[in-house]
N, C-alpha and C positions, 0 to 999 in steps of 0.2 A: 747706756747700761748694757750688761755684757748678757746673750741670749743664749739659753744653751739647750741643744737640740740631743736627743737618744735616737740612738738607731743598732738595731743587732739584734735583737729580740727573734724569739721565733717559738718550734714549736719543735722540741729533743728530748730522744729517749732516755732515761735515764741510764748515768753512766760517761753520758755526750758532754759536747764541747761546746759554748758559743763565748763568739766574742764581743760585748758593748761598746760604742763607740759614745761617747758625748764632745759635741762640736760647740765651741765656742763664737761669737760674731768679730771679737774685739781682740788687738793683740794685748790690752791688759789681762788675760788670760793667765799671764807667765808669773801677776804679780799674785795668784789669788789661790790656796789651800781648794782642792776640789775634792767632792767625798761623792759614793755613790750610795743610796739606798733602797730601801725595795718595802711596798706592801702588799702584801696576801688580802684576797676581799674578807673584810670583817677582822682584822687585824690593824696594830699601829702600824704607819712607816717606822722601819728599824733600820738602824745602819748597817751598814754592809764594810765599807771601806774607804780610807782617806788618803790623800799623797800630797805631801807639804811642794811648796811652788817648784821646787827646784828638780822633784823627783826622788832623793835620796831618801827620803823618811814615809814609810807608809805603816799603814795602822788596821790591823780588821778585826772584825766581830770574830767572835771563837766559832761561830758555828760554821763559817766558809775559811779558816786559817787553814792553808795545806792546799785547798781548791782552788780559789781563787788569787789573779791577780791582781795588783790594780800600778797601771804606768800612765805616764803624759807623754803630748811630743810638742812642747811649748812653739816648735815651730810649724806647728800643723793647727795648733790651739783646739789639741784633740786629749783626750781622754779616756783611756780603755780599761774597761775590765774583762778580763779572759777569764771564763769559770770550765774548770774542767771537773770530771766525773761530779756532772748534776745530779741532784737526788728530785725528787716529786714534791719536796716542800721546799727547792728550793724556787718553787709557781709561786710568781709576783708581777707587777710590776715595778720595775727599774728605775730609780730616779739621779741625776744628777744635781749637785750643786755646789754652791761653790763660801769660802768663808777666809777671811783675811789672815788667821794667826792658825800654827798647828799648836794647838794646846792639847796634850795629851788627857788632859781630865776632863774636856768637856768634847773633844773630837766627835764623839757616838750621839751627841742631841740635836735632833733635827733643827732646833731654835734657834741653832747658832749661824744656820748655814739659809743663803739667800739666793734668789734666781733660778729658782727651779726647773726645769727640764716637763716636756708633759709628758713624760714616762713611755718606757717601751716594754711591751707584754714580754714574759719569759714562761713560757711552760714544760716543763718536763713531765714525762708518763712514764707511768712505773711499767 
């Protein structure tokens, strides 16, 4: 079963730059829709972002569209999201996962999506 690790997190002023990395264990990586999402303490997990297996088709929440990236490097069975000029609510943490089909209507529900990540802190200060 394919394990997947977050790393990149940290602690940026707002306005700042970071970049997440989620590493996969398995080269089934390349066959599998990967999405990132984030929870605020006392808040749901909400989607952030998704990119269909191949790379060409990605998908994000309106509140990080213009900010944020999100790319794979199916030969690295990595997965990054670049967030640029963070704001203070965009303090979460980071989760990856992963889900076999890009369906555009169900892409944003965390239900869909399996193998979780144990999440990596992101803090921005205003």
């Amino acid at each position: 079963q394919v394990q997947l690790v977050e790393s990149g997190g940290g602690l940026v002023q707002a306005g700042g730059s970071l970049r997440l990395s989620c590493a996969a264990s398995e080269r089934t990586f390349s066959t599998y829709v990967m999405g990132w999402f984030r929870q605020a303490p006392g808040l749901e997990r909400e989607f952030v972002a998704a990119i269909n297996w191949s790379g060409d088709s990605t998908y994000y929440a309106d509140s990080v569209k213009g900010r944020f990236a999100i790319s794979r490097d199916n030969a690295e069975n990595t997965v990054y999201l670049q967030m640029n000029n963070l704001k203070p609510e965009d303090t979460a943490v980071y989760y990856c996962a992963r889900r076999r089909l890009f369906t555009i209507t169900t892409i944003h529900i965390k239900q869909y999506y399996v193998g979780w990540g144990q999440g990596t802190q992101v803090n921005v200060s205003s």
